[in-house]
C-alpha positions in Angstrom: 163.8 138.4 11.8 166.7 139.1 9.7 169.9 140.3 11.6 170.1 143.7 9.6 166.7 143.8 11.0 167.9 143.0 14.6 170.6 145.3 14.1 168.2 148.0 13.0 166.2 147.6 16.1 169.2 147.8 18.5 170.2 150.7 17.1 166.9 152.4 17.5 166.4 151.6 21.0 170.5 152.7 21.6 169.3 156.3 20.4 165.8 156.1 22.8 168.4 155.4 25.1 171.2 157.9 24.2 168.0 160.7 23.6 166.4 159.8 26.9 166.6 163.7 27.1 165.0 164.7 23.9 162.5 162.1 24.8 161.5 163.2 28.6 161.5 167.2 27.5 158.9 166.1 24.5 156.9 163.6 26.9 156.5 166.1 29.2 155.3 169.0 26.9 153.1 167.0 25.7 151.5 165.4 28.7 150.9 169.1 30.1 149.3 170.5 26.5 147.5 167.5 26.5 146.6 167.4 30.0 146.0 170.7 30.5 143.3 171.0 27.7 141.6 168.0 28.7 141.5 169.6 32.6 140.7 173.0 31.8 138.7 172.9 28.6 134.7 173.2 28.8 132.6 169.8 27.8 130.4 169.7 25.2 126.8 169.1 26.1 123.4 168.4 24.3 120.3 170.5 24.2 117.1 169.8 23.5 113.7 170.9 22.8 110.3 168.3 22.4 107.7 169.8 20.8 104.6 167.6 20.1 102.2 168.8 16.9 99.0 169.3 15.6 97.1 166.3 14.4 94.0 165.5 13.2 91.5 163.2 15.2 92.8 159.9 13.5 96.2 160.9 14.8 97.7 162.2 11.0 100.2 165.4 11.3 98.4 168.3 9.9 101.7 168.8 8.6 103.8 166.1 7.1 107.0 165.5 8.8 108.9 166.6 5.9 107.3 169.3 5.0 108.1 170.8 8.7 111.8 170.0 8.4 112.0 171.8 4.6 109.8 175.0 6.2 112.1 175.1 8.9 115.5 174.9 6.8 114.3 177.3 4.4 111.9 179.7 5.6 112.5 179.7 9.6 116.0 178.8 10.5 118.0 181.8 8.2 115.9 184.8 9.5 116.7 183.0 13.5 119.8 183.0 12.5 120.1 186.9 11.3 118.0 187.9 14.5 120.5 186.2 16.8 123.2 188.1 15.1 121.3 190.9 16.3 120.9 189.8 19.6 123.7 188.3 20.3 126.2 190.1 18.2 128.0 186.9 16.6 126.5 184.0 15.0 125.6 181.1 16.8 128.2 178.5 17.5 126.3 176.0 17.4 123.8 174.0 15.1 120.5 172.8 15.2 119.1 169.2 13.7 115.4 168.4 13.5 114.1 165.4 13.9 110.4 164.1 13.3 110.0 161.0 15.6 107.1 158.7 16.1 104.0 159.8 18.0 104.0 163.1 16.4 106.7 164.9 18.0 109.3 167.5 16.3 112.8 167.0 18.3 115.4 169.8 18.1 118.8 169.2 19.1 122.2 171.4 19.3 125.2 170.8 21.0 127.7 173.3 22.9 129.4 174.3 26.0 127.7 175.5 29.3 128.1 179.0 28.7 126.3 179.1 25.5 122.8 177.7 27.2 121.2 180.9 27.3 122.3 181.3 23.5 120.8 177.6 22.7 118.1 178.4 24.8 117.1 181.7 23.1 117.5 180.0 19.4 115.4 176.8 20.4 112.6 179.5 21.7 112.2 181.7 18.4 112.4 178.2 16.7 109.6 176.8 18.8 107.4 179.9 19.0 107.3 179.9 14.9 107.0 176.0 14.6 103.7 176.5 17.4 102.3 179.4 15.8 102.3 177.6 12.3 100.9 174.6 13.4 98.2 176.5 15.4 96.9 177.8 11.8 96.9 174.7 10.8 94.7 173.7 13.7 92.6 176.6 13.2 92.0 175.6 9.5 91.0 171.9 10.3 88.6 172.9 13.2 87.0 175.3 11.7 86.5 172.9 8.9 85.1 170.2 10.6 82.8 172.5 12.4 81.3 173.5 8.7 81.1 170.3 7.6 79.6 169.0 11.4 76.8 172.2 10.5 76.7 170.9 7.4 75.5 167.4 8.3 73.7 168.5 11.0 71.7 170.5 8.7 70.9 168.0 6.5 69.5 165.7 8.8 67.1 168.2 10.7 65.6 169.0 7.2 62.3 168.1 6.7 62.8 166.1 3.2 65.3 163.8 5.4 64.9 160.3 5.1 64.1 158.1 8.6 64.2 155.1 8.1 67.1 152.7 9.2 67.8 151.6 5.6 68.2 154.6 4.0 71.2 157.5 3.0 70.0 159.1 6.3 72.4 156.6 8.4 75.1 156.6 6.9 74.6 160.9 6.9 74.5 160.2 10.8 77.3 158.2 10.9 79.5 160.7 8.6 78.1 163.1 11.5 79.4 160.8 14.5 82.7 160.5 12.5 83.0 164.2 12.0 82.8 165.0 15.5 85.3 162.4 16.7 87.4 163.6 14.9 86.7 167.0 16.2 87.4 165.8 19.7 90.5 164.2 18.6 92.1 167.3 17.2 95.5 168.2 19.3 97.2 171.1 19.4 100.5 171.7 19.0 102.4 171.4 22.7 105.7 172.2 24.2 107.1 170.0 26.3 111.0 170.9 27.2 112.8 173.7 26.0 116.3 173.2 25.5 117.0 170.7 28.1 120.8 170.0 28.8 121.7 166.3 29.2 123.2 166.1 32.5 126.2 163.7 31.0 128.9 165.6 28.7 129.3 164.2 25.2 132.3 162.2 24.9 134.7 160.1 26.4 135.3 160.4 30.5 138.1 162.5 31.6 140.0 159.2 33.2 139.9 157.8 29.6 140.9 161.1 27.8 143.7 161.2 30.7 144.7 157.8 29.8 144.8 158.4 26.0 146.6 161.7 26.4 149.4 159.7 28.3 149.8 156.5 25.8 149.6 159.3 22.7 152.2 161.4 24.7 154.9 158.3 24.9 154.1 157.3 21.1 154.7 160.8 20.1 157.8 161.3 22.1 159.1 158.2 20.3 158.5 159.2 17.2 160.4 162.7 18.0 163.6 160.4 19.4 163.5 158.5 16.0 163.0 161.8 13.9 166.0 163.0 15.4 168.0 159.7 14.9 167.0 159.5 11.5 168.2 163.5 10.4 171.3 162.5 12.6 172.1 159.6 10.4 171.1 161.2 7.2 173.5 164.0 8.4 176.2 162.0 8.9 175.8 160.1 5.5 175.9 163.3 3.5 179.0 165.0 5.7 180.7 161.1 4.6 180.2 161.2 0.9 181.1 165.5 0.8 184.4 164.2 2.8 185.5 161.1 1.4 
């Protein structure tokens, strides 16, 4: 270290020193903003909803996960977000993500404070009662399908022109018959299984840590407001030298 370094330093920690005023009057507004907004402000928690789809008896979405995502964002989610204006009179202040996860679930997530709950809880209802009804036409559709094609087959084999023996098309008619009605047993209907379900742990850091950091950014802060004022003190003095020479 150079000495006009060294000399540079000693004169920095002279003004802490000389400041010490400045610099406990900024530590301490800024320990109780700080403080006091980390104490008394509301935590943020997460909400969310599990809804488990329709699918087909070989365990295939009726919908593709995609597809439910791009109906929701497009078709679903602005007239919710109109009708909570309604209800609600302001828009919600919160968001919602969708997630398609393995298994065939549909997750929905927001995050807010405790007193909007009953908010996230109204949204994540209208959005669950669409995404239910729509995947119980689906349902409809693919039952009643495999019951006409289950008649079908059915049919076919009880006609009198139908083939007996093991050898011929008759089996494998029989078997497309067995395979038609497993997969008629298989069919699942769309379920819900939570409804906007608050975490019970905050997002975020713990309020020790938050203390902590508020303290160490306080004294860095408060530092850099003792230096500030050093530094407009010293460019002060150098004009006031060269205007009175």
């Amino acid at each position: 270290m150079s000495t006009s370094e060294r000399f540079f330093l000693v004169e920095l920690t002279a003004a802490l020193v000389r400041k010490r005023r400045i610099f406990c009057i900024s530590l301490l507004a800024l320990l109780g903003l700080g403080g006091g907004y980390q104490l008394f402000s509301a935590p943020t928690y997460k909400f969310v909803t599990l809804v488990e789809v329709a699918q087909d008896g070989e365990g295939t979405l009726l919908q593709p996960g995609p597809a439910i995502v791009s109906f929701m964002d497009n078709e679903w989610l602005p007239e919710i977000r109109r009708e909570f204006r309604n209800e609600w009179g302001h828009p919600p202040g919160f968001g919602l993500s969708v997630d398609v996860i393995d298994g065939g679930y549909v997750l929905l997530s927001s995050y807010g404070k405790e007193r909007t709950e009953e908010e996230v809880k109204w949204f994540h209802s209208n959005v669950t009662n669409k995404l239910t009804e729509r995947q119980a036409e689906l349902e409809l559709r693919a039952r009643t399908k495999l019951e006409s094609q289950i008649t079908l087959a059915k049919r076919a084999l009880e006609a009198p022109e139908a083939p007996e023996s093991a050898s011929s098309p008759g089996t494998d008619l029989f078997e497309t018959l067995i395979s038609l009605e497993g997969k008629l047993a298989g069919l699942r209907a769309a379920d819900v299984r939570v409804i906007a379900q608050r975490k019970d742990e905050p997002l975020g850091l713990g309020l020790r840590v938050r203390l902590g950091l508020v303290v160490f950014f306080s004294l860095v802060a408060s530092v850099m407001v003792v230096l500030a004022y050093y530094f407009v003190r010293q460019v002060a003095e150098l004009v006031k030298d060269e205007n009175n020479p």
